[in-house]
DRENKOLTOR-745201 format. One record per residue (C-alpha): y, x negated, z. Coordinates in steps of 0.25 Angstrom, whole numbers, plus 5000, padded with zeros to 4 digits. Example, Ala and Ser with C-alpha at 12.3 -4.5 7.8 and 13.67 -1.06 7.14 Angstrom:
2
498249515031 499649455029 
end
This chain:
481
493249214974 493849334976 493349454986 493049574978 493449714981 492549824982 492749964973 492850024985 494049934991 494749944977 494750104978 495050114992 496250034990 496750084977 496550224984 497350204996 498350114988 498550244979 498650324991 499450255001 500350214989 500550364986 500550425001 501550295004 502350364992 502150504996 502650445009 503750385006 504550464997 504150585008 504750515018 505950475011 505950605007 506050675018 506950585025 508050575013 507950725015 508150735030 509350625028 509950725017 509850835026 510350765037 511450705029 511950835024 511650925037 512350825046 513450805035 513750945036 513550945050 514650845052 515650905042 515451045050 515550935064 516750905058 517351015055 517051075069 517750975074 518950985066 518951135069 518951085083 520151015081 520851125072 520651225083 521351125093 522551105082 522551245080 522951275098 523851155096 524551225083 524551345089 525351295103 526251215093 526551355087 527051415099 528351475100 528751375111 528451285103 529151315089 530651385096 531651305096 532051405112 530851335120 531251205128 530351105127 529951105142 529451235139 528851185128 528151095135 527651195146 527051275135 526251155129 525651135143 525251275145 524751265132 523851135136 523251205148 522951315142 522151245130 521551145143 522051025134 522550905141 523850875138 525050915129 526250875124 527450925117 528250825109 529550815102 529850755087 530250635095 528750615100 529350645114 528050715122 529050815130 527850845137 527550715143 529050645141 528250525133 528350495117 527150515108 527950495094 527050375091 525750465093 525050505081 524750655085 526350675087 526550595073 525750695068 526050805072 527450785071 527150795056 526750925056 525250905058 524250925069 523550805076 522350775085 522150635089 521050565093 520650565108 521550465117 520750415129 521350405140 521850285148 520750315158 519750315146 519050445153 519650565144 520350575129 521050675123 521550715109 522950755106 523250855097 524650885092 525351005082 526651005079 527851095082 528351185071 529751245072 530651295061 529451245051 529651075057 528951005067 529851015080 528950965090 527350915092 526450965102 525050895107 523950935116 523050835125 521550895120 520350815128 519550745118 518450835123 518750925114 518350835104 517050775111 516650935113 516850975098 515950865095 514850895103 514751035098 514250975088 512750965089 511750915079 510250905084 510050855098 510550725095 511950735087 513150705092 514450725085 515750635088 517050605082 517750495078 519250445072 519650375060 519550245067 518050275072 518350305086 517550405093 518450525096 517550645099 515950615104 514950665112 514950575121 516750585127 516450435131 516550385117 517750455113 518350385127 517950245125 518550265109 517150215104 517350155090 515950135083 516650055073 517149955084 516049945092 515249905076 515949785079 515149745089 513949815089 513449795077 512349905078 513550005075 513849985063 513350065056 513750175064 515150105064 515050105047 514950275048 516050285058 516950205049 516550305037 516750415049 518050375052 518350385037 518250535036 516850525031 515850615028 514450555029 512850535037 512450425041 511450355050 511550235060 510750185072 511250125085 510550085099 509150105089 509650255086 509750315071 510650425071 511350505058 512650515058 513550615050 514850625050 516150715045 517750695045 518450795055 519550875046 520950875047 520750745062 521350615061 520150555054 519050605063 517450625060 516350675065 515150625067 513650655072 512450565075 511250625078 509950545080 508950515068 507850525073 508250675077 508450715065 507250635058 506450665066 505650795058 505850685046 505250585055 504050685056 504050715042 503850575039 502950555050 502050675044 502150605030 501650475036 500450535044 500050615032 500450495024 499350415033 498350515033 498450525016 498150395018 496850405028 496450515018 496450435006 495850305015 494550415017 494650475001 494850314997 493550275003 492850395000 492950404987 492750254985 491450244994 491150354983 491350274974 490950144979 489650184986 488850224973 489550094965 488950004977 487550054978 487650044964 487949924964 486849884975 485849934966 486449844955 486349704962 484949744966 484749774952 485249634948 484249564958 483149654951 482949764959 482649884950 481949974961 483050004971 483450134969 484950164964 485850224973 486050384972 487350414970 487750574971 488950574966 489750644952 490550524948 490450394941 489450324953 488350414951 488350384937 488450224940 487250254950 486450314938 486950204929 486450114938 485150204942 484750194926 485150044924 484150014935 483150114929 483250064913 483149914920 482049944927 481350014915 481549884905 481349794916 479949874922 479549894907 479749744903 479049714917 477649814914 477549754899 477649604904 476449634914 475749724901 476049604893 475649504905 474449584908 473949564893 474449694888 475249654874 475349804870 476549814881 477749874874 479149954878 479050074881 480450114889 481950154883 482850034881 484350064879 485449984874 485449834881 483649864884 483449884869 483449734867 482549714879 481549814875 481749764859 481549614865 480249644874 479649724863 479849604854 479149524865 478149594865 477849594851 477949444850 477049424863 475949504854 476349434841 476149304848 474849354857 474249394844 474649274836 474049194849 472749264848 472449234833 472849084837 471849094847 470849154839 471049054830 470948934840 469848994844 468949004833 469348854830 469148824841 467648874840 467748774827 468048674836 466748684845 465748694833 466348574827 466348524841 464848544842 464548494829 465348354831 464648364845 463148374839 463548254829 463948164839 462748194845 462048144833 462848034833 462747984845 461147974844 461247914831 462147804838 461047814849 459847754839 460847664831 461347584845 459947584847 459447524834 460647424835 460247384850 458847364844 459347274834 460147214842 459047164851 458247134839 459447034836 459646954848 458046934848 458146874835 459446814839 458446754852 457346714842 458546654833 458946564843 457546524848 457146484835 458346404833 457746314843 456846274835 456746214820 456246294809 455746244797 456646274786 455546394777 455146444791 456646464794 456746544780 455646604782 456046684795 457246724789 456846774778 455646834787 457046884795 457746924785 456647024780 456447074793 
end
C-alpha cells in the first residue's frame, strides 16, 4: 500500500518547487547575464586596449625608424664628396649619441664597412636595400644574457638606393614599450613574431631563452590552448580569449603591430581580477537567491499550517463523529477563507445529526415508556426528509398495529370469559356425572354380590338332586324374582 502524503507536504512542496524553480530561473539567466555582460565588456575594452597596445608599440618603432631615416638623410651620407671612413665615423657618432649598441654602414655589395664583414644574406640589408625600412626580431647573443634589434634605412642619393645604414638597439627598447603598458594590477603585455617567438615581455628572460609557446604545446599538453591563440596571434589577428595554465584562468587579448614583420601584441591579465565584482554580483544573487528561498520555506509552511491546521481539526472532529461521538465540540476556526466555512459546515453537520439522531433517540424512549402519541417535531432537509417520512410511518404503523392489538385482545378476552362459564358449566356436569357413576357402580357392585351368592347357592344345590317340578318350580320362582 502506498504512503500517503499529507495537504500539508503537497503544498509545501509544490510551493518551494514553484519557488526554487523560479529563483533557480531568476538565478540563472542573472547570472549568465551578468557574466555574458562582463565578458562583452571585457571583450571590447581589452580588444581596444590591445589595438591601442598596438599601436603604441608601432609608434615606438616608427619613432626609432624615423632617428634611423633622419641619420640616413644626412648629407654625409647622400654626397657623392664624403669618404666612406668619414662616413663611418659619422654613423659611430651618431650611435653614441642615440646610446644604441652598435652600427653599421654597408655597401650595395652587403660589405659592412664598418666592421669589414658581409651581411648581404641578412634580411634587414635585403630589405632595406629595396628601398624600405626594417626592424628585425631581437638576436640573442652568443652568451644568451642580452639581445638586440637591428634596425636598418636606406641611403638615397640621386633618387636610388647607394648605400644601407643599420643601428644595434637593445632589445630593451622593446621589453620597456611593453611594460608601459598597464592593465589592472595583474596585466602584462608581451610581443611575439610571426613564428610565435616571444620577442618583447615583461619578463627579458623570455625574449633570451626565445620561448615559443607553440613549441613547448608539444610537450606540455596544458598549453594548448594558449599555444591555439598564439598561432592566431602569429597570424595577425585581432581577437579575446581565455586560457588556464598552472590552475590559473587569465584573458588574453591581442592586436597586430602595423607596418612590423608580423608582430602582435598580447595582454593576459588574471580572471579572477577582473571577475571579481562579477564574482560578487553572483555571489549576491546566490545569497539573496537562498534567502528567497528561506523566505518562501517560512510563507510555505505558514500558509499551509493555515490551511492544514483547520482541515485536521476538522477532520479529527469527523473520525470522532464516525465512532459516534456527537458532543465534542467543533474546533473554532478564525479565519475569512474556505476553512472556517468547512469548520461551520462541519460544526452544522454534527448539529443537524445530532438533532435527528437526539429526536429519533427521545421518541423511541416516549414510545418505549408507552407514550404512542410520540411524533417529529425537528426540520428535516434534503437526504433527513426520508428519515423523518420513514419514522413518522413508523410511528403510524406502531399505533395502527397497537390498536389492531387491542381490539384482538379485547376480543380474546371477552372469549375467553366464554371459555370459563362454559368451563364451569362442563365442570358442575361432571360433577353430576360423577355421583351418578357413584350410585350406578354401587348398585352394580350390589348385584354383583347378589350374583356370586346365587352363583354359591347354584353350586351347593347342584350337589344335591332335585326332583324334576321342584327344579321348575325354583325357576320359575327365580325367574319372577
Amino acid at each position: 500500500m502506498k504512503s500517503k502524503r499529507s495537504v500539508k507536504a503537497k503544498m509545501i512542496f509544490s510551493i518551494l518547487l514553484l519557488v526554487c524553480l523560479s529563483l533557480a530561473a531568476v538565478g540563472i539567466i542573472s547570472i549568465l547575464n551578468i557574466y555574458n555582460s562582463t565578458i562583452t565588456t571585457l571583450n571590447k575594452s581589452m580588444t581596444e586596449t590591445a589595438t591601442v597596445s598596438a599601436d603604441v608599440v608601432t609608434q615606438k618603432l616608427n619613432a626609432l625608424k624615423s632617428v634611423v631615416s633622419q641619420i640616413s638623410r644626412l648629407p654625409q651620407f647622400t654626397s657623392p664628396d664624403v669618404s666612406d671612413s668619414q662616413r663611418v665615423a659619422v654613423l659611430q657618432d651618431e650611435q653614441v649619441s642615440n646610446d644604441y649598441n652598435g652600427a653599421g654602414y654597408v655597401d650595395l655589395q652587403g660589405n659592412d664597412l664598418s666592421g669589414e664583414k658581409n651581411v648581404a644574406d641578412q634580411a634587414y640589408f635585403q630589405e632595406a636595400k629595396k628601398g624600405t625600412f626594417y626592424i628585425t626580431e631581437p638576436i640573442v647573443n652568443s652568451n644568451q644574457k642580452s639581445a638586440n634589434i637591428i634596425v636598418s634605412a636606406p641611403v638615397m642619393s640621386a633618387g636610388k638606393v647607394s648605400a644601407v645604414i643599420y643601428f644595434s638597439v637593445s632589445s630593451n627598447y622593446l621589453n620597456d614599450t611593453v611594460k608601459e603598458i598597464k592593465v589592472g594590477t595583474t596585466g602584462n603585455a608581451y610581443i611575439v613574431d610571426k613564428n610565435g617567438y616571444t620577442i618583447a615581455h615583461t619578463d627579458a628572460g623570455k625574449v633570451l631563452k626565445r620561448e615559443n609557446v607553440n613549441e613547448m604545446a608539444k610537450k606540455n599538453a596544458g598549453l594548448a590552448k594558449l599555444a591555439s591563440i598564439t598561432t592566431k596571434m602569429s597570424r595577425g589577428q585581432t581577437g579575446f580569449d581565455e586560457y588556464s595554465y598552472n590552475g590559473e584562468s587569465k584573458f588574453l587579448t591581442y592586436a597586430p603591430v602595423q607596418d612590423s614583420n608580423g608582430w602582435c601584441v598580447g595582454i593576459a591579465v588574471s580572471k579572477n581580477e577582473f571577475l571579481q565584482s562579477t564574482y560578487l554580483s553572483i555571489l549576491f544573487i546566490a545569497i539573496a537567491t537562498l534567502l528567497a528561498t528561506l523566505i518562501a520555506v517560512f510563507v510555505a509552511v505558514r500558509l499551509s499550517n493555515s490551511i492544514t491546521r483547520p482541515i485536521n481539526k476538522c477532520i479529527d472532529r469527523i473520525v470522532l463523529l464516525s465512532k459516534g461521538d456527537l458532543t465534542s465540540a467543533v474546533p473554532e476556526v478564525r479565519t475569512r477563507d474556505e476553512t472556517r466555512t468547512l469548520a461551520e459546515a462541519t460544526r452544522a453537520l454534527i448539529q443537524n445529526l445530532k438533532n435527528v439522531i437526539g429526536e429519533i433517540s427521545e421518541i423511541l424512549a416516549r414510545m418505549a415508556g408507552g407514550d404512542m402519541t410520540a411524533a417529529t417535531s425537528n426540520r428535516y432537509d434534503a437526504d433527513f426528509v426520508p428519515i423523518k417520512t420513514g419514522l413518522n410511518q413508523i410511528i403510524s404503523s406502531l399505533n395502527s398495529d397497537l390498536k389492531q392489538i387491542n381490539q384482538s385482545s379485547e376480543q380474546v378476552s371477552s372469549g375467553s370469559e366464554q371459555v370459563s362459564s362454559g368451563a364451569q358449566s362442563l365442570a358442575q356436569g361432571a360433577a353430576e356425572q360423577a355421583s351418578s357413576i357413584e350410585e350406578l357402580s354401587a348398585t352394580i357392585n350390589e348385584i354383583s354380590d347378589k350374583i356370586r351368592s346365587t352363583a354359591d347357592s347354584a353350586m351347593k344345590a347342584s350337589q344335591k338332586p332335585i326332583p324334576p317340578e321342584r327344579t321348575s318350580e325354583k325357576a320359575t320362582s327365580r325367574c319372577s324374582a
